[in-house]
Structure formats: structure tokens, C-alpha cells
N, C-alpha and C positions, 0 to 999 in steps of 0.2 A: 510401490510402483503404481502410477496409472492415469490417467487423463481425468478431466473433471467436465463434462456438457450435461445439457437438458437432454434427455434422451424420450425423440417420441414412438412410440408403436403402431403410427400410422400404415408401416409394411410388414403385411405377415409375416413374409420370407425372411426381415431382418429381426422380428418379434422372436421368431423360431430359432435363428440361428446364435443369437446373442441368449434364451435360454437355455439351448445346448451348450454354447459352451459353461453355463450357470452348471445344469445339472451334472458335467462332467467336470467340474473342480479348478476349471481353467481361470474363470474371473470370477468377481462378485462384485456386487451392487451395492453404495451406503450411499443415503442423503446426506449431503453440505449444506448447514446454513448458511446466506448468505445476506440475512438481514433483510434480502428483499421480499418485498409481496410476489403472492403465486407458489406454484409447486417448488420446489428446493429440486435443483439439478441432482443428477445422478451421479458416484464419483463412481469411474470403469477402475476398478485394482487387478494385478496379475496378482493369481497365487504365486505356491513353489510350485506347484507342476505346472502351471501357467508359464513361468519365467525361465523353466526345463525346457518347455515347447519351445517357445521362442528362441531361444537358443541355438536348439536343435535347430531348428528350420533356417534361420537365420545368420548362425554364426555372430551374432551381436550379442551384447548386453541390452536388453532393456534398458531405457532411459528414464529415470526419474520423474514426475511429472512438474510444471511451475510451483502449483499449490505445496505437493510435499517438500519440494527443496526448500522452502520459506517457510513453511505453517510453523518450525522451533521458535523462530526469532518473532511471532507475534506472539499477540494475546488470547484471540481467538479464531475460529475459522470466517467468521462475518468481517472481522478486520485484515484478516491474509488477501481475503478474494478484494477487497477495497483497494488495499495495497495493488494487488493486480492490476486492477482498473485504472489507476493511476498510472501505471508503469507502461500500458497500451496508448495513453494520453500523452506522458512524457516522450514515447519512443516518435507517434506520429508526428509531435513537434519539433523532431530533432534532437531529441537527449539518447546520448550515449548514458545505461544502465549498468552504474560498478558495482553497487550492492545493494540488497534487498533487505537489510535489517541485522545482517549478520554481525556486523561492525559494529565495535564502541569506543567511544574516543574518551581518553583519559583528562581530565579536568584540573586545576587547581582548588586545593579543598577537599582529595578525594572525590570529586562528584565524579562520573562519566555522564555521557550522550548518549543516546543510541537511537541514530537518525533511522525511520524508515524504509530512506533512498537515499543512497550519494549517489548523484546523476551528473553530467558532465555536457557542455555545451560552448561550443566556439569558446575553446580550451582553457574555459573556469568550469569549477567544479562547486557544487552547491549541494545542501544537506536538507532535507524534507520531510517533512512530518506529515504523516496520512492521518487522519482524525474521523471519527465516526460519532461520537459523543462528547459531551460536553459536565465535567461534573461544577455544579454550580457551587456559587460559595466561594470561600476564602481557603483553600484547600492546600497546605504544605506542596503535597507531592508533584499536585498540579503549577501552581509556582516556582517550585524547584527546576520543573521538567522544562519550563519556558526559559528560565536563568541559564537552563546549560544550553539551549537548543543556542541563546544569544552568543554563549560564550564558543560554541563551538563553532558557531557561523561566523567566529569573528566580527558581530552587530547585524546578521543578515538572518532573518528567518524565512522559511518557506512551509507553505500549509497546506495540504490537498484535504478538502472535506467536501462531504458529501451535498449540501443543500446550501442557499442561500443564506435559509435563517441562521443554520449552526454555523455559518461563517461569522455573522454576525455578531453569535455568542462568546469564539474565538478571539474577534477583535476585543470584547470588552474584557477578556477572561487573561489575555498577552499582553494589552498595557495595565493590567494592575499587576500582572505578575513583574514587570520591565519599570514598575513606576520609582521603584528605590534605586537609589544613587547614580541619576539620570540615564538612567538604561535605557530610557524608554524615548529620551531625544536624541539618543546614538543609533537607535537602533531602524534598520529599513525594514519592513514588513512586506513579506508579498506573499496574497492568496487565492484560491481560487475554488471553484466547489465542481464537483462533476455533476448535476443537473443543470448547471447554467454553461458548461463548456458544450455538454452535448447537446444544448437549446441553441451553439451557435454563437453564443455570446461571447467576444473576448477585451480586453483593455482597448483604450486609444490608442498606445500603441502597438499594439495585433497581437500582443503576446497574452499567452492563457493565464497570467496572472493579473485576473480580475481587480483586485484591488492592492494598492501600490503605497505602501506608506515609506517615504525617504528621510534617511538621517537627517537632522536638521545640527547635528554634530557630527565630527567624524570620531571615529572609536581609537583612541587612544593606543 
């Protein structure tokens, strides 16, 4: 259980009261990586006597926080909190939020997917891959992983990454993986990075998918 912010101790009174409840067994304090530069946020956890209290006081269950409901279905906590950030981008654009990773779609060839966002918009539904890094090279898993995203997008991929450049790396790293048995002229590509959404930037046609590549086939 528990919320994840930047916690500052600008105010005594909340400095003081948030180590009381420290010294009394109520919550405790871990740092989250979050890949970013600067201090790493504070994650707030209820204990069991924490979650006793609340209770008591309350008559509720404590509610789980964003990060722990999701953090299974990633790789790590730097890629969950991205995932996040994505999912605050999707929601103020208008996407309905069906799942955060948890989901895997079953393939021909035994492969599966496992998108992480099915997000939903003026009532189509689309599968999204949050990306943080880029491993370079000719890389099975990584080619694999672009094969199903196509396969399971039925020719339609979607990319949330972080920075301009690694979009750029992405572009080159999804048409070598899409280049065998014309995947890759079937296929529409759209992506977009969060430093250049939050600079304000978006496509010609206003949507936050930056850059737009269209089937020049349709998918069979």
C-alpha cells in the first residue's frame, strides 16, 4: 500500500508529524527510481499497524497505490513510473485506460504480446508500447517483440518513448524488425516521445502522435 511523491520538509509541523508517524510504526519511507535526474521521490507505505489504523478510523480498506498495482507487469520501477507518465498524457488527450500491462494476447506460433497500455478512443481500441531504451543491434527478442506488437495491432503500432533521439532509434530498430515479408509496407507506425509532448509539440494533425508512418498496403 501507499502513494509515491517528492516529499519536501520545508514545514516543521509536517517534518514532525510525518516522523511521528515514522517513529510509531505507522508508515515508512523507500526511494523509487525513476531514471530521472535529481533526488528520487519518496514512496509513503502503510504498514500492518498502519492499515489497522486506517481502518479503524475509517471503516475503509486502504487503497493500493497506481505504481504498486502495475509495478508486476513491468520490468522495472524506472519503466512503471514512465508507463505512468504516459497514461496522464493518454488520459488528458482523451483515452479511456483498459489496461496497464497486465494483459497478453496470445499469437500464432505460440508468441504472445504484452502491450503496455490497451487504451481506447472514440470507440477503437489501440495497444502501446512504453519504451525507455533502446538495445542496439540485430537483437532476436527485440525483433520478436516489434513482430507481435504488429501482429497484435493487426499492422498498427503505437510507441510512447521518452526523448526525441530514442524515438529516432526506435524508428530505425521497428523497420528492420517489420523489414521481412513486407511487414513493414503493411504496417502504420505512430509515435511520440514525452519531452517533446511536454515542449508543446504535437503532429499536423494535433494529435500527440508525433510522427506518423501509413500503410502503403493494407494488412491482409
Amino acid at each position: 500500500m501507499g502513494n509515491y511523491y517528492k516529499i519536501e520538509f520545508d514545514s516543521n509541523p509536517l517534518k514532525e508529524a510525518l516522523n511521528g508517524l515514522v517513529e510509531r510504526g505507522f508508515i515508512v519511507f523507500s526511494e523509487k527510481d525513476t531514471g530521472e535526474r535529481g533526488r528520487p521521490p519518496k514512496a509513503a507505505g502503510i504498514t500492518a499497524l498502519g492499515e489497522a489504523a486506517f481502518i479503524f478510523l475509517t471503516r475503509e480498506l486502504p487503497r493500493i497505490s497506481n505504481f504498486d498495482e502495475i509495478r508486476p507487469f513491468h520490468s522495472s520501477d524506472e519503466h512503471t513510473f514512465l508507463v505512468l507518465k504516459a497514461v496522464k498524457i493518454l488520459e488528458a488527450d482523451g483515452y479511456e485506460i483498459i489496461a496497464k500491462g497486465e494483459i497478453n494476447i496470445p499469437l500464432a506460433g505460440n508468441h504472445i504480446s504484452s502491450p503496455d497500455l490497451l487504451v481506447k478512443k472514440n470507440g477503437k481500441e489501440i495497444k502501446v508500447e512504453v519504451e525507455r531504451e533502446v538495445n542496439k543491434g540485430n537483437n532476436p527478442a527485440r525483433e520478436r517483440k516489434w513482430q507481435n506488437a504488429y501482429e497484435a495491432g493487426n499492422g498498427k503500432i503505437y510507441v510512447f518513448c521518452e526523448t526525441p533521439s530514442l524515438q529516432k532509434q526506435l524508428v530505425q530498430e521497428i523497420n528492420h524488425a517489420l523489414a521481412a515479408e513486407s511487414r513493414l509496407e503493411r504496417a502504420s507506425i505512430f509515435m511520440t516521445n514525452i519531452e517533446d509532448i511536454e515542449a508543446g509539440r504535437r503532429h499536423n494533425d494535433g494529435s500527440i502522435w508525433i510522427s506518423q508512418k501509413l500503410a502503403a498496403k493494407p494488412v491482409s
